[in-house]
C-alpha atoms as a printed R data frame, in Angstrom:
   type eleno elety resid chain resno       x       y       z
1  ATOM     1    CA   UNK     A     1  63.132  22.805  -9.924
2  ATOM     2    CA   UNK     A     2  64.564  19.317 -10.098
3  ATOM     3    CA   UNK     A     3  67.657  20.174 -11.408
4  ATOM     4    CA   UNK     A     4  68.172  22.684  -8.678
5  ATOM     5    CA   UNK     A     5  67.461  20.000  -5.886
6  ATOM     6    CA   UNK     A     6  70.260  18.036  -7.858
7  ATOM     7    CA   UNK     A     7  72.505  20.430  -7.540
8  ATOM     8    CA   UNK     A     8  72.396  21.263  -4.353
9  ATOM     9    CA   UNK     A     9  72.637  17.434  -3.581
10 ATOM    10    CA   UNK     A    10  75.655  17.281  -5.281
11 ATOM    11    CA   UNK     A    11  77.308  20.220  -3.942
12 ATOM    12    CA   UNK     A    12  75.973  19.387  -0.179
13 ATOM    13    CA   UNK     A    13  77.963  15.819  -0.678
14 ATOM    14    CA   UNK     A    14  81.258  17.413  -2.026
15 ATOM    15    CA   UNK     A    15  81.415  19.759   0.995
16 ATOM    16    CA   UNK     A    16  80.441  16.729   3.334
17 ATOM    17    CA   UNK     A    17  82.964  14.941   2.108
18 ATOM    18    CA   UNK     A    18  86.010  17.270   1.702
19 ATOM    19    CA   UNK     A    19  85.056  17.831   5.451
20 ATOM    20    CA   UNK     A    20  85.447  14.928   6.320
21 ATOM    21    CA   UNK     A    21  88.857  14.625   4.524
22 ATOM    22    CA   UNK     A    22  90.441  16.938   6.363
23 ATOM    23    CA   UNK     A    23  91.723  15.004   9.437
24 ATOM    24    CA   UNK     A    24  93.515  11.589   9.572
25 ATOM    25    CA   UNK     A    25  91.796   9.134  11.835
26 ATOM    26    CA   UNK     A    26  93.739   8.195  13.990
27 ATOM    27    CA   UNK     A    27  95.696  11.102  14.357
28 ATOM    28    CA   UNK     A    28  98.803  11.019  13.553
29 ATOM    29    CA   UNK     A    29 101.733  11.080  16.426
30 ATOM    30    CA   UNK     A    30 105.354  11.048  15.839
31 ATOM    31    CA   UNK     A    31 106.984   8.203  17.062
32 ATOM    32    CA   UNK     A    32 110.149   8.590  19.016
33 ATOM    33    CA   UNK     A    33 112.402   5.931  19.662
34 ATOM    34    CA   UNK     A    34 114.342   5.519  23.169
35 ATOM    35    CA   UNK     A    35 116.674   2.389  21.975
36 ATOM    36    CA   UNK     A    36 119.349   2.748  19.554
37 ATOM    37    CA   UNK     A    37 119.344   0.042  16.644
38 ATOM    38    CA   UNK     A    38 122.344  -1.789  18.678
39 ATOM    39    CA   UNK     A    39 120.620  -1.805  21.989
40 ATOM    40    CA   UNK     A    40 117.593  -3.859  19.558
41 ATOM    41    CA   UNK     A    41 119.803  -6.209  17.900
42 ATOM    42    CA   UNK     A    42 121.164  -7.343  21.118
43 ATOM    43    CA   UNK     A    43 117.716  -7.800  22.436
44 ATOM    44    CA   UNK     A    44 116.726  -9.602  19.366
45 ATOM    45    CA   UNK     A    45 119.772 -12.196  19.800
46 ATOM    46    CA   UNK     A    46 119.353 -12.376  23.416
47 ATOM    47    CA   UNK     A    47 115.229 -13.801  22.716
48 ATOM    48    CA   UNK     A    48 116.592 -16.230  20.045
49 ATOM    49    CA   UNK     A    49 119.215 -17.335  22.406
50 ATOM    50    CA   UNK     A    50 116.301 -18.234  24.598
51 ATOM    51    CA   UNK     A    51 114.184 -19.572  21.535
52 ATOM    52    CA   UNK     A    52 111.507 -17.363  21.771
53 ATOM    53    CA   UNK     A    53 111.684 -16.555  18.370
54 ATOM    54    CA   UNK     A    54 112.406 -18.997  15.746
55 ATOM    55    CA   UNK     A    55 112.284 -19.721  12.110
56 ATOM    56    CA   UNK     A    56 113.066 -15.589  11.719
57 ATOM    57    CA   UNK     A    57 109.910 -14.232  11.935
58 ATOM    58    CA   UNK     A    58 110.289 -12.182  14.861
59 ATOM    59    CA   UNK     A    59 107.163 -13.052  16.823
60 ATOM    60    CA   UNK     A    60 107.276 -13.986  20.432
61 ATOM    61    CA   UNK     A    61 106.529 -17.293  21.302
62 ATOM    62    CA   UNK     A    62 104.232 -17.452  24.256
63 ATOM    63    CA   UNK     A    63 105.275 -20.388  26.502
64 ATOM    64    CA   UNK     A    64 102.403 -22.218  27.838
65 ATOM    65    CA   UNK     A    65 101.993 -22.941  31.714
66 ATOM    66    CA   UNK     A    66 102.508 -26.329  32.423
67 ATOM    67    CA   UNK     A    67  99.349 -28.371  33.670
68 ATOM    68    CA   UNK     A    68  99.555 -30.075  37.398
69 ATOM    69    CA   UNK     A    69  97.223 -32.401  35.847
70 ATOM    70    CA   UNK     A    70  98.446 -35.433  34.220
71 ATOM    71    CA   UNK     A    71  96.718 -36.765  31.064
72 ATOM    72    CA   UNK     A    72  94.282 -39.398  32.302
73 ATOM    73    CA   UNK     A    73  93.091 -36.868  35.135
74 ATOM    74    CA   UNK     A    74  92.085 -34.881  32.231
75 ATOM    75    CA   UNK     A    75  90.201 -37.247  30.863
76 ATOM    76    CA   UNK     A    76  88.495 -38.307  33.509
77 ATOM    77    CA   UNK     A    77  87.432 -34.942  34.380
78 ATOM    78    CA   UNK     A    78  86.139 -34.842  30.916
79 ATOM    79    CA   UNK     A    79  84.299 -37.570  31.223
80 ATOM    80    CA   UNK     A    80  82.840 -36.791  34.635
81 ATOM    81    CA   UNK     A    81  81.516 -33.785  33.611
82 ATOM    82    CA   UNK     A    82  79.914 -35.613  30.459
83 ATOM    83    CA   UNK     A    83  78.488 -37.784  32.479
84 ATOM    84    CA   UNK     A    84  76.842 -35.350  34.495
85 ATOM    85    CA   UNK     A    85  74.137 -32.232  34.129
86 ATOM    86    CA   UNK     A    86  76.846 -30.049  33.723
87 ATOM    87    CA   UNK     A    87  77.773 -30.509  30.289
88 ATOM    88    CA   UNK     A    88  74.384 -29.838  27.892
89 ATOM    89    CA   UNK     A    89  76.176 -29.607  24.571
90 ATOM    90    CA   UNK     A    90  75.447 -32.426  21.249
């Protein structure tokens, strides 16, 4: 009797598992491009003109917004807020 249960544990997983196998996740789409390689190199040297890429590795560089706050404003913000209820932290 135990050697039956086995076996049908073992052939329950198999057929669980080749299930399983049967479709990618995720499925797979065909990609289809609507530039031409020229059309991408000119991009590409038109963003390195502009030096949002550098040191070739092809990621953007997101440019910050600049703060109408100078740098002791900042700090005394900081320390306002320290100095009051607002901040709990250690």
């Amino acid at each position: 009797m135990n050697t039956k249960q086995i076996t049908a544990a073992i052939v329950l997983f198999a057929a669980a598992g080749a299930a399983m196998a049967e479709s990618p996740f995720p499925p797979e789409t065909k990609f289809v491009s609507t530039k031409t390689r020229a059309e991408v190199t000119a991009e590409l040297q038109q963003a390195q003109a502009q030096g949002l890429i550098t040191n070739g590795n092809n990621y953007p560089i997101v440019i910050q917004a600049r703060s109408p706050l100078t740098r002791s404003e900042v700090v005394s913000q900081s320390k306002s807020a320290i100095d009051s209820s607002v901040y709990a932290g250690a």
